[in-house]
N, C-alpha and C positions, 0 to 999 in steps of 0.2 A: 556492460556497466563498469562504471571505473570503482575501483576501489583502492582506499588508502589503509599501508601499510602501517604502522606504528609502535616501536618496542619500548612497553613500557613498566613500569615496577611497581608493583603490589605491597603495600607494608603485612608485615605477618609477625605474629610472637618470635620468630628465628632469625627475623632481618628481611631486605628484598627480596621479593622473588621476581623475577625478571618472566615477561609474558609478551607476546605478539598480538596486538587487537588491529581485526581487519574489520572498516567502515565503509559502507556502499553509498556511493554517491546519490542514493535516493535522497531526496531531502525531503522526509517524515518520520514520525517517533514511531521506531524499528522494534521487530525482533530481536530478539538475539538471542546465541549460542555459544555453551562453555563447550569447549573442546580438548579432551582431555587423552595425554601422549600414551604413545604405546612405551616398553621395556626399554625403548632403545632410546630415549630421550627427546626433546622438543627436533626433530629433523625434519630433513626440510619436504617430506612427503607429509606430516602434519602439516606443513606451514601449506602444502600445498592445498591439501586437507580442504584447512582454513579458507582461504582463497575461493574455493570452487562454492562452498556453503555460503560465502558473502555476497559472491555473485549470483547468489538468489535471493539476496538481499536480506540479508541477515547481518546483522553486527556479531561478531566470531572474536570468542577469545580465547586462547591455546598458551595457558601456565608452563612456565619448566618447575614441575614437581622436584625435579632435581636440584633445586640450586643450591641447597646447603652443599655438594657434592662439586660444586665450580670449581675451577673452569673446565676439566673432565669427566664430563657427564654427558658424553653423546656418544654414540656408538653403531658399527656398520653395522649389516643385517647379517654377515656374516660371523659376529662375536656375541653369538647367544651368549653363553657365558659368563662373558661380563657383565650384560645386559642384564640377564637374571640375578648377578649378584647384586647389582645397583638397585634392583627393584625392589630384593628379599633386604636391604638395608633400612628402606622405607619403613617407618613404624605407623603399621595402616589402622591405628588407633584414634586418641585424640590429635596428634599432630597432623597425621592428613587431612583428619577433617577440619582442623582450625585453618588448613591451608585451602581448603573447597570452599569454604567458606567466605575469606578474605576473598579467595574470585569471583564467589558471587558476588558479594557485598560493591565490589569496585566496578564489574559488571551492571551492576545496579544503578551506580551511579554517573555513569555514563549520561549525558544528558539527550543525547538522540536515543537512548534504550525507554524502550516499556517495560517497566521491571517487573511487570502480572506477567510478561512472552517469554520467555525467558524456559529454553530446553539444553538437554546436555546430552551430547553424544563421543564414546571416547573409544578406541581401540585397541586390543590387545590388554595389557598393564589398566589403559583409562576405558576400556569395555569394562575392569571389577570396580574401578572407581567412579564410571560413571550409576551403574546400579548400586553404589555404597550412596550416592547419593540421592539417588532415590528412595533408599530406606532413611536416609539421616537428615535429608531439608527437603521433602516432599512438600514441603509452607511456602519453599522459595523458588521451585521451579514450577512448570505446564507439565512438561513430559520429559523422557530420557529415553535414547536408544542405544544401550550398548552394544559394540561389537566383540565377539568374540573374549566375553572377559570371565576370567576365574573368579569364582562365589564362594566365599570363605563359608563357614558352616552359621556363623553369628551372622553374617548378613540374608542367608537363605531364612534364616528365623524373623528377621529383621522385615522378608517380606510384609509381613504383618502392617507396617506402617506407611507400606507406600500406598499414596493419594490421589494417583498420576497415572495416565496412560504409558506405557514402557512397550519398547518394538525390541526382543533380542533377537542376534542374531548370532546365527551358530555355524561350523562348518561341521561335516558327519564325518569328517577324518583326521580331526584335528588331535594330536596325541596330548597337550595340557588337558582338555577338557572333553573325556569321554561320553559315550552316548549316557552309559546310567546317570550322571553327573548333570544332562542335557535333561535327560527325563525327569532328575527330584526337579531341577528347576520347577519345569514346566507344573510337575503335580503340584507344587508349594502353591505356585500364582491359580491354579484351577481349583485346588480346596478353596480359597479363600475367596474365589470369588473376584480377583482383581483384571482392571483391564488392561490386558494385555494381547502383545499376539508375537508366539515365538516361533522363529523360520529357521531351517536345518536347512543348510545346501548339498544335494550328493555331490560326495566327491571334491569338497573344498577341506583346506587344512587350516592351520592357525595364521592368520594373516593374510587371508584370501583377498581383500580387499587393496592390496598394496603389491604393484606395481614393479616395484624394485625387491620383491620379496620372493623366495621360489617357489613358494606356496600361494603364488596370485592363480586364482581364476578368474579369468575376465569376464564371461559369460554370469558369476556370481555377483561378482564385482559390480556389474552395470545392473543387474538385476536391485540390488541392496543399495546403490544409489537411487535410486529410482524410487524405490520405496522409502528411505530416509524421508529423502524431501517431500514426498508427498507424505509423510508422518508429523513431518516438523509444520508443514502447510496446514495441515488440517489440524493442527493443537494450538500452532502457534502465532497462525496469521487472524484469527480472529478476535473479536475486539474485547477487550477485557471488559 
């Protein structure tokens, strides 16, 4: 399937924010999905990300959360450090979410989008902001699948409000995000009753899904592929 590439910019209360939307040559009113970056900024294993989701035919849009921080704001996988200071810069309050927002919102407006389809899956950093958004515009998406993302203690409360199927996805050796940590999760969404379904990989760490990362398992990797899209299929291909 061919897909077109396209960088384009978001108006937001802080100025542009500069994002990548990827468009599948299917000609029908689409899916689509926010994609949202790991710590290490919009790179090009996101973009890659991006690409591989579109060519299953989804309309894919992947924010630099970063941009007030231009034009250095990307970083290897070897400079954790920085990485996490870029991230702990973030004021993951009202300003991210006016910025989740703005991507839906232009997501929305996309005119080959169904804006009732409409899922969000993010990694690392965009694994906590893709379940922030599930607590905070569950009105504006289907589903969320985050990967591997840290849950602040308000957003674990904030379960309360999600209205949406959610798939997370955890690794059992990942030192950000411990097993007790993995467990409130899990209990928060089974008190209340919400649907969900949370997967633990042995033996995976943080960033298991990513390639270029030392922490890839591939065997994980292909597994948690596999299931995205068949998460994202069965939320998001059917008809509003």
């Amino acid at each position: 399937m061919q897909v077109d590439q396209t960088e384009v910019l978001i108006a937001t209360s802080a100025g542009q924010m500069p994002a990548v939307l990827f468009v599948p040559s299917k000609p029908d009113y689409k899916p689509a999905v926010l994609l949202l970056m790991e710590a290490f900024g919009l790179t090009s294993h996101i973009r890659d990300v991006a690409s591989r989701i579109a060519n299953e035919g989804y309309v894919v849009l992947a924010p630099d959360l970063y941009y007030r921080a231009l034009p250095n704001n990307k970083f290897g996988y070897n400079e954790v450090d920085q990485a996490m200071a870029m991230m702990w810069r973030l004021d993951f309050g009202k300003p991210i979410e006016a910025d989740i927002q703005a991507a839906l919102t232009y997501l929305k407006s996309c005119s080959d989008v169904d804006p009732a389809r409409i899922g969000v899956t993010g990694f690392c950093l965009g694994g906590g902001l893709a379940f922030l958004t599930a607590c905070r515009f569950s009105a504006e998406i289907a589903a969320a699948a985050p990967f591997y993302g840290m849950v602040l203690d308000e957003w674990l409360e904030a379960v309360k409000d999600i209205t949406v199927p959610v798939y997370l996805f955890f690794g059992s050796i990942d030192p950000f995000i411990p097993r007790d940590r993995i467990q409130q999760i899990d209990a928060r969404f089974q008190e209340l009753g919400k649907d969900y379904t949370l997967k633990v990989y042995p033996n995976a760490g943080h960033g298991f899904f990513c390639h270029e990362r030392a922490d890839h398992n591939p065997s994980a990797a292909a597994d948690a592929w596999y299931e995205l899209i068949q998460f994202l299929d069965q939320h998001l291909r059917k008809e509003a």
